[in-house]
N, C-alpha and C positions, 0 to 999 in steps of 0.2 A: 417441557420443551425448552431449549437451552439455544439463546440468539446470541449471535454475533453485531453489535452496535459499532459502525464503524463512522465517528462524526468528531471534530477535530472543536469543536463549540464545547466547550466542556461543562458551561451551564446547563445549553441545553440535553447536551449526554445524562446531566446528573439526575434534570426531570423526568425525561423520557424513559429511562433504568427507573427511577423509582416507580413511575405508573407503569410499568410492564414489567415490574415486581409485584408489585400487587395485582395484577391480572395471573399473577401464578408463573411465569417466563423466569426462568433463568439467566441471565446477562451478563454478559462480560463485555467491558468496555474497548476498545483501539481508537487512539485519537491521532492516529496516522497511518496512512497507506500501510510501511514497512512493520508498524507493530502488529497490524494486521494480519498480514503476512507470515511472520512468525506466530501467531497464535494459530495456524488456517497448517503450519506445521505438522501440530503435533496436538490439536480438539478438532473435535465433530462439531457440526453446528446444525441443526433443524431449518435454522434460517439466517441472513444477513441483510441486516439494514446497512446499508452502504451511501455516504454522501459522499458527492462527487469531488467539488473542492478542499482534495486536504493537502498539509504539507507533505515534501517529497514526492512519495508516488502517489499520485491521484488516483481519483475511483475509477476515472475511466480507465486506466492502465491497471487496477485491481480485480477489477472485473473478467481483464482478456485473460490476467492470470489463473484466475481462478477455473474459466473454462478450457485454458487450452492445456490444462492437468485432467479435464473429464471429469471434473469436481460440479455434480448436478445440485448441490445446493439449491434452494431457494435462494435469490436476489431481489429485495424491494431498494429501488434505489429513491434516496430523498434527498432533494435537490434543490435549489435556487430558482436553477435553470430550468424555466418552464416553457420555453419555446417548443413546439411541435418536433420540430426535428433534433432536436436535444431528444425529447421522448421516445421520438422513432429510430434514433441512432444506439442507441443504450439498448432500447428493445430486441432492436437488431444483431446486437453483440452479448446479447443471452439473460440481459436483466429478464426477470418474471415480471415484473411489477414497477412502474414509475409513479410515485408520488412528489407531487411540487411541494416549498417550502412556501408559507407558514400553510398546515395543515392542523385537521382536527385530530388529538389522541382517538376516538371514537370508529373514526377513519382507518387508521393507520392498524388498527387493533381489528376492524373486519377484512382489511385485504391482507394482514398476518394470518388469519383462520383461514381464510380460500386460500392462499398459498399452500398452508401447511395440508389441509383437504387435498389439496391438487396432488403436493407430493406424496402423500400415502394411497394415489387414488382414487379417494373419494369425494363426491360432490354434494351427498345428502349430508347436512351440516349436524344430522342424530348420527353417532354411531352407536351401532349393537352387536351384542353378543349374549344369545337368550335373550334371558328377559334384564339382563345389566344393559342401561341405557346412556350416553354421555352427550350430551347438546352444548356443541362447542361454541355455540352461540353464549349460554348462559354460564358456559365454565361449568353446569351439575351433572354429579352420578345420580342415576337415578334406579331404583331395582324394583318391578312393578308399582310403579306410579309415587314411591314413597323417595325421597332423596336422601343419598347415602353423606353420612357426616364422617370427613376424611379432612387429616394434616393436611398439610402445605406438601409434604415428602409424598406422603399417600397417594394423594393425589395425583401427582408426576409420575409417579410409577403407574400408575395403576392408566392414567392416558394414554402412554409411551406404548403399552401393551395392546390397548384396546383399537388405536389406530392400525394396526398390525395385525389382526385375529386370524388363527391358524400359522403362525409364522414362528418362527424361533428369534429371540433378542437375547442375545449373550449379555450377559453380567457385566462383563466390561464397557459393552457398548452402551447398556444400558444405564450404568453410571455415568458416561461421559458425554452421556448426551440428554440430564439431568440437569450437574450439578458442574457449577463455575469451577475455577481453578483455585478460587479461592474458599470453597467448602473444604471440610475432610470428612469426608462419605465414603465410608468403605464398603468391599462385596458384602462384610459379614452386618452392615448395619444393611445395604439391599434385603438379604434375609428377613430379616425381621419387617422391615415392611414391607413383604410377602407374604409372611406369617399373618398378619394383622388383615392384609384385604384380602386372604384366603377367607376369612373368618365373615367378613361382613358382606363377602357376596355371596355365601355360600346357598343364599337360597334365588339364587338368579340364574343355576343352571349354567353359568359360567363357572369354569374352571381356570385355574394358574396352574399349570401342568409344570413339573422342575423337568428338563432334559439335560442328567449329570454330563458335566465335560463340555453343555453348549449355553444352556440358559435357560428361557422361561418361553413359555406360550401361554397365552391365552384364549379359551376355544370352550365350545359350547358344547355339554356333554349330557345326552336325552337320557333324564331317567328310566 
């Protein structure tokens, strides 16, 4: 899952980016409205942490942007501003989610999962497909009750697919909504980490279906 961190505190950008790297997140930094902007260009984002107060253009003027393009994004906005009608004003202008500043990482990492839940759908925090199970609560794959040992990459893939079952995720998109601007992750190393969690779910009943020309499914297929 690959977020959008838009916070102009650049200490705190650099803590936050690191423990929501290590929860397995993808992150790319904007320390201003308009770099944001530009990055919101030409990437996808799963989600966007958004603080309110930055220089140039503010979040709250980032935000109307972002929705008056029909850009459904997830928005957690995290703010200073905790006054009631700050919350209900932001809420009202299409934020998902208002978190006040200083907050717990702990926090901010459960209403990231219900966000990201909500945009694909779902509310039960297991998803499945056969017997491949993923509890986005604890970050594990699990494939009848045993947990599955997967990379950092593996892993991202193999999420990205599962939030989605029965659906097509093209290559391109599947990449780009992964891996920062600052990877180099190509379609043909995709492959191969398909190749590899073909192999370790293959007793779960779950398939990685290729559909040449569009991309990958993932979907449960009864012996």
């Amino acid at each position: 899952m690959k977020l959008l961190l838009v916070e102009d505190n650049r200490e705190l950008s650099s803590w936050l980016t690191k423990l929501l790297i290590q929860s397995g997140y993808a992150v790319e930094q904007a320390f201003t409205g308009e770099e944001a902007s530009q990055f919101l260009l030409t990437q996808s984002y799963n989600a966007i942490l958004l603080d309110l107060m930055l220089p140039g253009i503010k979040g709250q003027t980032l935000l109307k942007q972002i929705r008056s393009k029909n850009n459904d994004v997830p928005v957690l906005i995290i703010s200073a501003q905790d006054k009631l009608q700050d919350i209900i004003e932001h809420l009202n202008l299409g934020a998902d989610d208002y978190l006040a500043k200083p907050f717990d990482i702990k926090e901010l990492e459960a209403r990231l999962r219900s966000l990201l839940r909500r945009a694909s759908g779902k509310t039960n925090p297991v998803l499945s497909c056969g017997a491949l199970h993923y509890d986005t609560n604890s970050k594990l794959f699990s494939c009848a009750g045993t947990v599955l040992a997967l990379t950092p990459r593996e892993h991202a893939v193999l999420e990205a697919l599962i939030r989605f079952p029965g659906k097509t995720v093209a290559k391109k998109d599947l990449v780009d909504s992964l891996f920062t601007l600052e990877d180099t992750v190509s379609v043909k190393a995709l492959e191969i980490y398909i190749v590899r969690l073909r192999k370790k779910i293959e007793n779960s009943g779950a398939k990685i279906i290729t559909l040449r020309g569009l991309g990958y499914m993932l979907t449960y297929v009864a012996e």
